[in-house]
C-alpha positions as CSV (number, residue, x, y, z in Angstrom):
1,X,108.3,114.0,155.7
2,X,109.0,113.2,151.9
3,X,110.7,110.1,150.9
4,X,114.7,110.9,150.2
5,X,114.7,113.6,153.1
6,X,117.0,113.3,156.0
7,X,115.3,110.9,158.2
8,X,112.7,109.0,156.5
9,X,112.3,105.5,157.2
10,X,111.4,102.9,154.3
11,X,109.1,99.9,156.7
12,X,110.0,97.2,154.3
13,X,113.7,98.1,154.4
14,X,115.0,94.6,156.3
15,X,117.1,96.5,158.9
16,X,114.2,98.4,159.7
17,X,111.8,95.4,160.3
18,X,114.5,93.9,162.3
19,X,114.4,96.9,164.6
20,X,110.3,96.6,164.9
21,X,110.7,93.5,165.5
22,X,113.0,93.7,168.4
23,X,110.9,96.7,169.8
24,X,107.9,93.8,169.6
25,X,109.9,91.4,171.1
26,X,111.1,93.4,174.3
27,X,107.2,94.4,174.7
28,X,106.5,90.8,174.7
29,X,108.4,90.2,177.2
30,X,107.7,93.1,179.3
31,X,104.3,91.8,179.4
32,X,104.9,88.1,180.3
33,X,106.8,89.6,183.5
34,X,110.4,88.5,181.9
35,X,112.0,91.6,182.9
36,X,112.7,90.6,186.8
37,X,114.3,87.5,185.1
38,X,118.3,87.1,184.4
39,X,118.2,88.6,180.3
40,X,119.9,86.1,177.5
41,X,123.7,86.9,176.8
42,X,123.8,88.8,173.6
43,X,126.2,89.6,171.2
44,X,126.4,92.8,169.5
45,X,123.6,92.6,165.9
46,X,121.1,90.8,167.6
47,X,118.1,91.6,167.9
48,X,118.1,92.2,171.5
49,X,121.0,94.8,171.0
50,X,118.6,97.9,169.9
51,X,121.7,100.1,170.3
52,X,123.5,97.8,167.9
53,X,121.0,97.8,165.6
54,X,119.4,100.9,165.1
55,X,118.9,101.7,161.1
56,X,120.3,104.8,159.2
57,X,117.8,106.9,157.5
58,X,117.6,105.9,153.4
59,X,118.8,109.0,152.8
60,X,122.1,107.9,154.7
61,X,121.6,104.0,153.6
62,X,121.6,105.4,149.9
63,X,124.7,107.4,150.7
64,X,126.8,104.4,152.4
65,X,125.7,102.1,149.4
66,X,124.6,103.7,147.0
67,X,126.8,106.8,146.7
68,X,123.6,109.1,145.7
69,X,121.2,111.2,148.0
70,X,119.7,114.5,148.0
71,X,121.3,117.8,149.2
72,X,120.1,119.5,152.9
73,X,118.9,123.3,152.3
74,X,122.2,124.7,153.5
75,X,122.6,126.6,156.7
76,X,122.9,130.5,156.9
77,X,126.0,132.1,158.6
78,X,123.1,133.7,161.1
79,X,122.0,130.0,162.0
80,X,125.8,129.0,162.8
81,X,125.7,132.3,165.1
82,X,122.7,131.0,166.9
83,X,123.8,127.5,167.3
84,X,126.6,128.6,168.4
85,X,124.7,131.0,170.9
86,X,123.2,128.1,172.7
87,X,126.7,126.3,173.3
88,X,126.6,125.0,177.5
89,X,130.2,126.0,178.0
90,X,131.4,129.4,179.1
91,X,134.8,128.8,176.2
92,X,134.1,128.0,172.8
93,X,136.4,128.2,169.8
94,X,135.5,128.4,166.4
95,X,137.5,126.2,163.8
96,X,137.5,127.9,159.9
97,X,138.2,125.4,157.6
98,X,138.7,125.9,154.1
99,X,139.6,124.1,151.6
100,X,143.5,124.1,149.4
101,X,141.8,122.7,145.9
102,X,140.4,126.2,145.3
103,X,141.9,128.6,148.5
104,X,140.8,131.2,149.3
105,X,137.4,130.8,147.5
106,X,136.0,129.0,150.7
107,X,137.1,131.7,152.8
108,X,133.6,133.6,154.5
109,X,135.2,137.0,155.0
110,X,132.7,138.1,157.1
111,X,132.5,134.8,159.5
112,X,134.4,137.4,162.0
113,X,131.6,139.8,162.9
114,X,129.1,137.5,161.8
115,X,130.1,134.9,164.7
116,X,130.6,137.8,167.1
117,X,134.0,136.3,167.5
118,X,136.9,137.7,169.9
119,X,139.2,140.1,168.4
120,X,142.2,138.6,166.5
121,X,145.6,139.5,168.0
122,X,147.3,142.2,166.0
123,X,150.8,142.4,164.2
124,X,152.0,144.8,167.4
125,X,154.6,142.7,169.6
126,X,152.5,144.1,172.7
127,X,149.4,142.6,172.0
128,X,147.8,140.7,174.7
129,X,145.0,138.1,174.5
130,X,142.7,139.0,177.0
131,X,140.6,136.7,178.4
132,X,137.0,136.7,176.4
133,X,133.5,135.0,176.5
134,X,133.5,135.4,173.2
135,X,134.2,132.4,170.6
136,X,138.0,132.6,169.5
137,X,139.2,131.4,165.5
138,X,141.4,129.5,164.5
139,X,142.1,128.9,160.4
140,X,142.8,124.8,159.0
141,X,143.5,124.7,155.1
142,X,142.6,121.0,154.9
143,X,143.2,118.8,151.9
144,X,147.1,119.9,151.9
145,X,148.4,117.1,150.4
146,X,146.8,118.2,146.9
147,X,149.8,120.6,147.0
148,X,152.5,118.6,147.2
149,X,153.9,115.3,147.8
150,X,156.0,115.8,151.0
151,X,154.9,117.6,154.6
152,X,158.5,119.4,154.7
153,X,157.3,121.4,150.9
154,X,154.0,121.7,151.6
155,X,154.9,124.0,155.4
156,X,157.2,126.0,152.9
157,X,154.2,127.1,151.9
158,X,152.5,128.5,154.9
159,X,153.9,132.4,154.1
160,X,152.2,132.1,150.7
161,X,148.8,131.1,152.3
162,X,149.3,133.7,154.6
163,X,149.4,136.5,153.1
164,X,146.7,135.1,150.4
165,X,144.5,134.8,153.3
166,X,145.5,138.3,154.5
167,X,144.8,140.0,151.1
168,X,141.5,138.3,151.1
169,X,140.5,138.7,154.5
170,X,140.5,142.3,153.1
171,X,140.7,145.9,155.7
172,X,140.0,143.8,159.1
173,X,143.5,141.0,157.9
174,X,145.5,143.8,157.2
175,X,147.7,143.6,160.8
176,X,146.4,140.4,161.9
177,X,148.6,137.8,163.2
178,X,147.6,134.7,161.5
179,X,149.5,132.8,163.9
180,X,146.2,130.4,163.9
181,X,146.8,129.1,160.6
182,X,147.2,125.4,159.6
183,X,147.9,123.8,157.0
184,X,146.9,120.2,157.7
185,X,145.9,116.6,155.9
186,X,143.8,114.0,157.3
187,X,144.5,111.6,154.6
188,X,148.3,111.7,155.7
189,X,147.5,112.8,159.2
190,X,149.7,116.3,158.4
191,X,149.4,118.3,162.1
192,X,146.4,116.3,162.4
193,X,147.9,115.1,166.0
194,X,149.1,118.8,167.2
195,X,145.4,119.5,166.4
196,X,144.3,117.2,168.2
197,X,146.0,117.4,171.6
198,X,144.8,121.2,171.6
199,X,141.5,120.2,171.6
200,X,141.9,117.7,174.6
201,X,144.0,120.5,176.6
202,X,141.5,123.4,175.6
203,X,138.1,121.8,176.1
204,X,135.3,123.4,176.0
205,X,132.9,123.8,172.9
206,X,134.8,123.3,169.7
207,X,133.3,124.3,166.4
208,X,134.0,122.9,162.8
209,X,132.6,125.7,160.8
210,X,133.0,126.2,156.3
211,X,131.6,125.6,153.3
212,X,130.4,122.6,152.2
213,X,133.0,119.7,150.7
214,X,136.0,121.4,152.0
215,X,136.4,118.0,154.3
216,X,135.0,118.9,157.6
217,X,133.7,115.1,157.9
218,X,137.3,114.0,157.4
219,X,139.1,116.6,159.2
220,X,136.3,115.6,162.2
221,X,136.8,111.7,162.2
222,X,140.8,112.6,162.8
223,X,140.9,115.2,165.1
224,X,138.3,113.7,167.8
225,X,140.2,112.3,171.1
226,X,138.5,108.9,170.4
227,X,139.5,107.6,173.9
228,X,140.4,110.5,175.3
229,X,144.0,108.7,176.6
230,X,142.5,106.4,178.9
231,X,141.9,102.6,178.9
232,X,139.4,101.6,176.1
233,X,136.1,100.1,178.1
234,X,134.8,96.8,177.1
235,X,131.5,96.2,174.7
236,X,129.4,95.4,177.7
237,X,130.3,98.7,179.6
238,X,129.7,100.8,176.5
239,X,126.1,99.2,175.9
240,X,125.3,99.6,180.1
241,X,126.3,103.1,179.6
242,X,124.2,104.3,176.8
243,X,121.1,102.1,178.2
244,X,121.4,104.0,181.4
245,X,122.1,107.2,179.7
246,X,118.9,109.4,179.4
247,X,117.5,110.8,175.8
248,X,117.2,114.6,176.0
249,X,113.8,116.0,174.2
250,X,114.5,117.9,171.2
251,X,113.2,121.5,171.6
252,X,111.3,122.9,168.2
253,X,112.9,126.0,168.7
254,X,116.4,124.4,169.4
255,X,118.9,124.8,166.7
256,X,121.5,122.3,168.7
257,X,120.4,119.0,168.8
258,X,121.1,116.9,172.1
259,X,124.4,115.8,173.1
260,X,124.7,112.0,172.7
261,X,126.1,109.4,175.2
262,X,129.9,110.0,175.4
263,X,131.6,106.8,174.5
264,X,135.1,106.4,174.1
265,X,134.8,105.4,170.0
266,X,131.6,106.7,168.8
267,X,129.9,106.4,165.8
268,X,131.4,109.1,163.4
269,X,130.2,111.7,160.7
270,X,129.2,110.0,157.4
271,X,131.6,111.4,154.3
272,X,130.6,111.7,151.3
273,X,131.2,114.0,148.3
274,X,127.6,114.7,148.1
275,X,126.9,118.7,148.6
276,X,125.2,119.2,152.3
277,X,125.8,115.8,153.4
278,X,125.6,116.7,157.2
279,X,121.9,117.9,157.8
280,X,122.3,119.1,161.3
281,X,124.9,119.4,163.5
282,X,126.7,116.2,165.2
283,X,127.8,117.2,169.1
284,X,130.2,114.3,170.2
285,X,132.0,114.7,173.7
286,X,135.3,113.4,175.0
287,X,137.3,113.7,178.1
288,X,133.7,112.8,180.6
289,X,132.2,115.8,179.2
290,X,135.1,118.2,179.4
291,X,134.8,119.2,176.0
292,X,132.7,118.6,172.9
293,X,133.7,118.8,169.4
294,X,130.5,119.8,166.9
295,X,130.5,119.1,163.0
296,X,128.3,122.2,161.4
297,X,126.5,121.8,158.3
298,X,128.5,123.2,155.4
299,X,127.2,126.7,154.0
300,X,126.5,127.7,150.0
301,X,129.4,127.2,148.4
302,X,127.7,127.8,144.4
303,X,126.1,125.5,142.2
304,X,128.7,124.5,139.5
305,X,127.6,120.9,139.9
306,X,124.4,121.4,138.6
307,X,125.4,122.2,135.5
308,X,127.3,118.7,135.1
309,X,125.1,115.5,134.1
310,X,124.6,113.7,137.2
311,X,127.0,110.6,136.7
312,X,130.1,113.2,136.6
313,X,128.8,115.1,139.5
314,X,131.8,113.2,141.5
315,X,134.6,113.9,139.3
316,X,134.4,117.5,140.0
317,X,135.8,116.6,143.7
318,X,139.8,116.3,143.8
319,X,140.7,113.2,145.5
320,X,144.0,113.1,145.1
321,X,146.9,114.8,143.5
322,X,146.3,115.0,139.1
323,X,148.2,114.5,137.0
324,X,149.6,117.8,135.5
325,X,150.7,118.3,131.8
326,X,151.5,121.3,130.1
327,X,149.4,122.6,127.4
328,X,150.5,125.1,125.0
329,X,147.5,127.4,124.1
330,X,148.9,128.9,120.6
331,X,147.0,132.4,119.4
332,X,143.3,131.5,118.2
333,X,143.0,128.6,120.9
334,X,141.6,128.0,123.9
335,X,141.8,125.8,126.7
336,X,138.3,123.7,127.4
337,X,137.9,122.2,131.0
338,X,135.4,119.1,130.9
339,X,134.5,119.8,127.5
340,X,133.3,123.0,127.9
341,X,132.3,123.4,131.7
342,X,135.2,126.2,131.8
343,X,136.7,128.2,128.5
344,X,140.2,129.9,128.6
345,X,140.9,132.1,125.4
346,X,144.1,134.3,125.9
347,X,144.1,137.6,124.1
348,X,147.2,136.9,122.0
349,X,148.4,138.8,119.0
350,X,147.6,136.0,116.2
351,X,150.0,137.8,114.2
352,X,152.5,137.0,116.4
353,X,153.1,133.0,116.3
354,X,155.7,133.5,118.4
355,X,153.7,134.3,121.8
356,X,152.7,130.9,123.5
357,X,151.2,130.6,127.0
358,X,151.4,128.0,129.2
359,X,148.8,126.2,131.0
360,X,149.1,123.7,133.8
361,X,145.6,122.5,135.0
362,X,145.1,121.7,138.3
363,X,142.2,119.7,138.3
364,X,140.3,116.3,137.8
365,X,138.8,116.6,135.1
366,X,139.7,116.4,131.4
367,X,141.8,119.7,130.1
368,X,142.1,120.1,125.8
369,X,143.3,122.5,123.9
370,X,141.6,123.4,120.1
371,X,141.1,126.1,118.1
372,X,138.9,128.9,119.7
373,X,135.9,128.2,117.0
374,X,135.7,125.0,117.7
375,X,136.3,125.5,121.6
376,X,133.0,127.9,121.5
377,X,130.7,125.9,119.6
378,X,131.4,122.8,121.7
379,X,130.3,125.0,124.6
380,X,127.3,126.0,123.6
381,X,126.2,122.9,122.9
382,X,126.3,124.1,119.2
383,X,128.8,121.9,117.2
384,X,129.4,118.1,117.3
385,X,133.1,117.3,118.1
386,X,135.2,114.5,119.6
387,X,135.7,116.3,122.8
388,X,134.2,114.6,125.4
389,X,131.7,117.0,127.5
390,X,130.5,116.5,130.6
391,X,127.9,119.5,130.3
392,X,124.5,118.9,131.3
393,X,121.9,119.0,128.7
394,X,121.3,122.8,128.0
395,X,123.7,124.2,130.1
396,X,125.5,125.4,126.8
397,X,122.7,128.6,126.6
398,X,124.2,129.4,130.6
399,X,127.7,130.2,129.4
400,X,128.7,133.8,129.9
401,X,131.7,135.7,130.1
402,X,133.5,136.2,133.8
403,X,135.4,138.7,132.3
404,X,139.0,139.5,131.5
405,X,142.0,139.1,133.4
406,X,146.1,140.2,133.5
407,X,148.4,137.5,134.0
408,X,150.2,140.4,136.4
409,X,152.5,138.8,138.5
410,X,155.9,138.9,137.3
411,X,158.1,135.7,137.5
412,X,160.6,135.9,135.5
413,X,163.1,135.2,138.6
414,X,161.9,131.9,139.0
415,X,161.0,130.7,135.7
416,X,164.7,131.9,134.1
417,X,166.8,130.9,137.2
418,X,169.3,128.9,135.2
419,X,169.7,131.3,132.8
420,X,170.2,133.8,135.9
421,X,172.6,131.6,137.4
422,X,175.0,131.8,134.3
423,X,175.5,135.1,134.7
424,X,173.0,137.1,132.3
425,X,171.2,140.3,134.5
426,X,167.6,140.2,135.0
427,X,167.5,143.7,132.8
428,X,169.6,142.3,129.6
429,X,167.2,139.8,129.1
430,X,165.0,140.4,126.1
431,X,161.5,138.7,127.5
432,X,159.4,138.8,130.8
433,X,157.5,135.7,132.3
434,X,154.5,136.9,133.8
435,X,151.9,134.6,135.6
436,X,148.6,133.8,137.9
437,X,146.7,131.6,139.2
438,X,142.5,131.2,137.9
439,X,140.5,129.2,140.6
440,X,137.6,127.1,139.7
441,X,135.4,127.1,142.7
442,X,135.5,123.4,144.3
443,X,137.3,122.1,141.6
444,X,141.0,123.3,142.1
445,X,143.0,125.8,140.0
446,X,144.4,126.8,136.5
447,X,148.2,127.8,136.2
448,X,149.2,130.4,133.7
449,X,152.1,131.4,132.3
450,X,153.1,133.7,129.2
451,X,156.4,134.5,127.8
452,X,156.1,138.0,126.6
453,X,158.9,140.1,124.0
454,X,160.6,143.4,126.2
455,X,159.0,146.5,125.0
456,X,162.0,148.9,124.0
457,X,161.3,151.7,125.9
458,X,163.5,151.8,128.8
459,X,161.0,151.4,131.5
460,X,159.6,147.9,132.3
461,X,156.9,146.6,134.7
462,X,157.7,146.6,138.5
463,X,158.1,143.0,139.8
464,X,155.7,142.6,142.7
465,X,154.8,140.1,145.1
466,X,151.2,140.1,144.8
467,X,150.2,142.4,142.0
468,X,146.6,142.9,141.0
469,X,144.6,144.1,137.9
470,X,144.8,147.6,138.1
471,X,141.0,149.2,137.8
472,X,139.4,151.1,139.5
473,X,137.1,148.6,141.0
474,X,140.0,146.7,142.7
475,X,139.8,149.1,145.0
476,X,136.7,147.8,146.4
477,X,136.4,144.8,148.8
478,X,133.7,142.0,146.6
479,X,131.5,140.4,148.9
480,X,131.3,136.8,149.8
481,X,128.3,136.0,147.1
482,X,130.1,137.5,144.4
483,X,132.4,134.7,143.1
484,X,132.7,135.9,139.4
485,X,135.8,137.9,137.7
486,X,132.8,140.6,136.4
487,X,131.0,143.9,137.7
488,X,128.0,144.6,135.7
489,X,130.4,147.3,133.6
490,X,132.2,144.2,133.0
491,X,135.7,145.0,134.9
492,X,137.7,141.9,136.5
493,X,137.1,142.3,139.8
494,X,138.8,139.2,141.0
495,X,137.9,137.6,145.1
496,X,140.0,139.1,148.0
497,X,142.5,140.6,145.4
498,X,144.9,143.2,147.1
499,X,144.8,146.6,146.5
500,X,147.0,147.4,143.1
501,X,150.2,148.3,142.6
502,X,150.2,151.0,140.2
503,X,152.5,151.9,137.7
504,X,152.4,155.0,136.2
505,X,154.7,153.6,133.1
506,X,153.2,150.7,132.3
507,X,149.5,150.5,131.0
508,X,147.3,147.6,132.0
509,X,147.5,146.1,128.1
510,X,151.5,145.6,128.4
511,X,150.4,142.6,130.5
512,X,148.9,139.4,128.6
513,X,145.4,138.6,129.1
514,X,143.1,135.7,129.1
515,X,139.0,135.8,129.1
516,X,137.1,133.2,130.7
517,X,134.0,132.1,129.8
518,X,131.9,129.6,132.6
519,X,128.4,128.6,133.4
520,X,126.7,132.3,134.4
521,X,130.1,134.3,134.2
522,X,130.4,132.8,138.1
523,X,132.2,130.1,140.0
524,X,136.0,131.5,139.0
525,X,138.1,134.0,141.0
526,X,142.2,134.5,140.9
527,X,145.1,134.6,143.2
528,X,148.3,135.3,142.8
529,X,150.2,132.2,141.5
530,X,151.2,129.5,144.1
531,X,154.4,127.9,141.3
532,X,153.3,124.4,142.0
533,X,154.1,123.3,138.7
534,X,157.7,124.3,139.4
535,X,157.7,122.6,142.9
536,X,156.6,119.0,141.4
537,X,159.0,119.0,138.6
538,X,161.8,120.2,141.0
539,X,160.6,117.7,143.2
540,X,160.3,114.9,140.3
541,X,164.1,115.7,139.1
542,X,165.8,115.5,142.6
543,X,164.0,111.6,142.9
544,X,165.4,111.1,139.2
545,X,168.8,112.3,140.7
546,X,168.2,110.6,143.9
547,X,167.9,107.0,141.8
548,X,170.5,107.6,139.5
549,X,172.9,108.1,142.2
550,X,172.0,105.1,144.3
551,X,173.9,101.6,143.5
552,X,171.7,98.8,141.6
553,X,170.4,95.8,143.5
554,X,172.9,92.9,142.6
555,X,170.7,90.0,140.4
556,X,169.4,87.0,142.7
557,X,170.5,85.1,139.6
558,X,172.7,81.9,141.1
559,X,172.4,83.4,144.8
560,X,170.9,80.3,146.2
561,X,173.9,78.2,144.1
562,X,176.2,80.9,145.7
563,X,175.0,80.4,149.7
564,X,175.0,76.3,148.7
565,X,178.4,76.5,147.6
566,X,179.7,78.6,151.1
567,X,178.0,76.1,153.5
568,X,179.5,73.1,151.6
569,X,183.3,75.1,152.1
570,X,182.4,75.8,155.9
571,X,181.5,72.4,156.5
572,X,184.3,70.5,154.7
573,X,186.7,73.3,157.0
């Protein structure tokens, strides 16, 4: 075993000479005849406690402390399938969790028959779950609060992500149910606890299976029954339990480690942001062995981190909610993310000034808009500028194109309500909004919008719900390894798009398009667009309503004089 893998052991670490020398210790006294005798009253971190005091691995010491470690080879979905194959209960259900920075990109389309899962129940009113062996699914969009500031806007949502998820689930999501969808938090505990009480009433083997930083680690340290309901044992029952608990053998051929001693509060999952943090899979049980809930290592997800220097690696995970400005991307700019990690150039008529499009980045790291020219030298790695990059060294000669996309969607509704509202009709109005969403894989999502003139001919572009690039290649489901907007012929083909909506009088150029240029044309895809801007700043102006409304706190200047001044009248009366 090679220093830095997962469980390697530094001797002259000082927790792991401690643990030696308790091991020595214990001999020593095996030896003298001590163990008939009554043992010394301990408390937990001695060094008679070995259960107390048993070291992490440096790989997981350097990951506590030190916030850096190396990445586990990352799991196949055949090896999930197998692990999953040696479960020891007859009922096992399969959690899918993906992730809401950059949804659906961490959807595994083909987890269904990969899994050998049971079948989903179907749009009909008359289906019936029968009763199966087989694993059943269930669908958690963790990380919700990146969407919004309030549980009650966020679960306004849930039709949108449903029929995202539908579109992308592709021929076999067409009349699924997707009753098993949740969108949950475990920072603010959003359906965390409904979640929760389903395990404990289901049982069984329950499986945390996705890509890797999508928050499984998190999402497992809230939903475990940590004590199961019943009375929390004592330090000194806990340590009797797991001495007299016996240590299964690990098979070689095993892919499912040994279930550990079920204690009421165990030791949970480490989290970190590092890529393949969990290295095998963690079995903890609850409810006297009832049930077990087991943390999976996190499949390929892509390498966009690798092309970031090392001390930014971090700041390409989204914590918490950005802070969103709006960027107007004039014709002959472009948008730079991170200094050139992502390019946006819209196609826009530089003889008409008048044609803006608006950007909202939803991301954490630094958005700028500058002239295309400068925008393309600073990615390559070619031209010195103030922009601060966080590209690795080289990287520049790895940008490619991802191709070309239609801002497609029409939301002119939405975007013009007021002036809707006053009375003007959608078809007087001389300009169309039109809009979509460009997802950076891990890193969260771009909003665009553009404001586009109204062709005079009499026919316009259908407003859809969900429209799609219309080529011929869209007709095609991509699969799961193909992240990027390009075939080889170079048509956008964008991830789980539906199937187009076309119009027979409208070409595809009366839409406004952007091209995107990213490390190996990969690690990008598109949705249709969620309108987040326009739910924070609704959301921001009913709180500046809210405050302007509400009566000012009296000054606490002269209230003390004022309560001196009352007692001294109620006493002299």
């Amino acid at each position: 075993m090679e220093p830095g893998e997962a469980g390697y052991y530094t001797r002259s670490r000082k927790a792991v000479r401690s643990y030696f020398k308790a091991i020595r210790q214990d001999a020593a006294r095996q030896e003298e005849g001590r163990e008939d005798s009554e043992p010394p009253i301990e408390t937990p971190g001695t060094p008679g406690n070995q259960s107390a005091i048993t070291p992490v691995c440096d790989r997981c010491h350097d990951l506590i402390y030190n916030s850096r470690g190396v990445s586990i080879a990352h799991p196949s979905t055949e090896d999930i399938a197998e692990s999953i194959a040696e479960s020891p209960f007859a009922r096992n259900h399969v959690y899918h969790v993906l992730d809401a920075a950059d949804f659906p990109m961490s959807l595994i389309p083909s987890l269904q028959t990969s899994l050998s899962l049971a079948k989903p129940r179907s749009q009909n009113r008359r289906s019936q779950h029968s009763f199966s062996r087989k694993p059943t699914l269930s669908f958690i969009i963790t990380r919700s609060d990146l969407l919004g500031p309030s549980k009650e806007m966020v679960d306004r949502m849930m039709p949108y992500f449903q029929s995202v998820l539908r579109d992308a689930l592709g021929r076999p999501g067409r009349n699924m149910r997707l009753g098993n969808v949740h969108l949950v938090s475990a920072k603010r505990g959003w359906w965390t606890k409904e979640i929760k009480e389903s395990i404990w009433k289901r049982g069984g083997g329950n499986w945390m299976v996705g890509k890797f930083n999508v928050g499984k680690s998190n999402l497992f340290e809230v939903l475990f029954p940590k004590g199961s309901g019943e009375r929390a044992p004592v330090c000194a029952e806990l340590q009797d339990e797991q001495s007299s608990a016996t240590n299964e053998l690990l098979s070689e051929t095993s892919l499912l480690p040994p279930a550990r001693p079920e204690t009421p509060f165990p030791v949970l999952p480490l989290v970190s942001s590092l890529p393949g943090t969990t290295a095998s899979p963690i079995r903890l049980s609850f409810g006297g062995h009832r049930g077990e809930l087991i943390d999976l290592p996190g499949l390929e997800r892509g390498d966009l981190d690798q092309y970031v220097q090392t001390e930014h690696r971090r700041d390409l995970v989204m914590t918490h909610r950005p802070n969103v400005a709006q960027h107007n991307i004039k014709p002959g700019q472009s948008l730079l993310l991170g200094g050139g990690l992502v390019r946006i150039t819209p196609l826009l008529d530089e003889a008409d000034p008048s044609t803006i499009m608006m950007a909202y980045p939803f991301v954490p790291i630094e958005a700028h808009t500058t002239s295309t020219e400068k925008a393309v030298g600073t990615q390559l790695q070619e031209r010195q500028s103030g922009i601060r990059s966080i590209l690795a060294d080289g990287a520049g000669a790895k940008i490619a194109s991802a191709g070309k996309i239609s801002l497609a969607t029409d939301v002119t509704k939405n975007r013009a309500a007021s002036v809707l509202r006053a009375g003007v009709p959608l078809s007087r109005l001389p300009f169309r909004l039109y809009s979509t969403d460009i997802l950076i894989e891990g890193l969260g999502w771009v909003e665009l919008v553009c404001q586009v003139r109204r062709p005079r001919q009499p026919s316009q572009p259908t407003s859809v719900a969900h429209p799609s690039v219309e080529s011929e290649a869209s007709d095609s489901q991509p699969t799961n390894a193909d992240h990027h907007l390009s075939d080889p012929q170079g048509i956008f083909v964008p991830f789980g798009q539906p199937k187009p909506v076309r119009s027979h009088d409208v070409a595809e150029s009366a839409f406004p398009q952007v091209e995107i240029f990213t490390p190996n044309g990969q690690h990008v895809s598109q949705r249709p667009p969620l309108g987040a801007w326009q739910l924070w700043s609704h959301g921001q102006k009913q709180r500046q309503k809210l405050a302007a409304t509400v009566r000012p706190r009296r000054p606490m200047k002269g209230a003390k004089k004022r309560e001196k001044l009352a007692r001294r009248a109620q006493a002299t009366a």
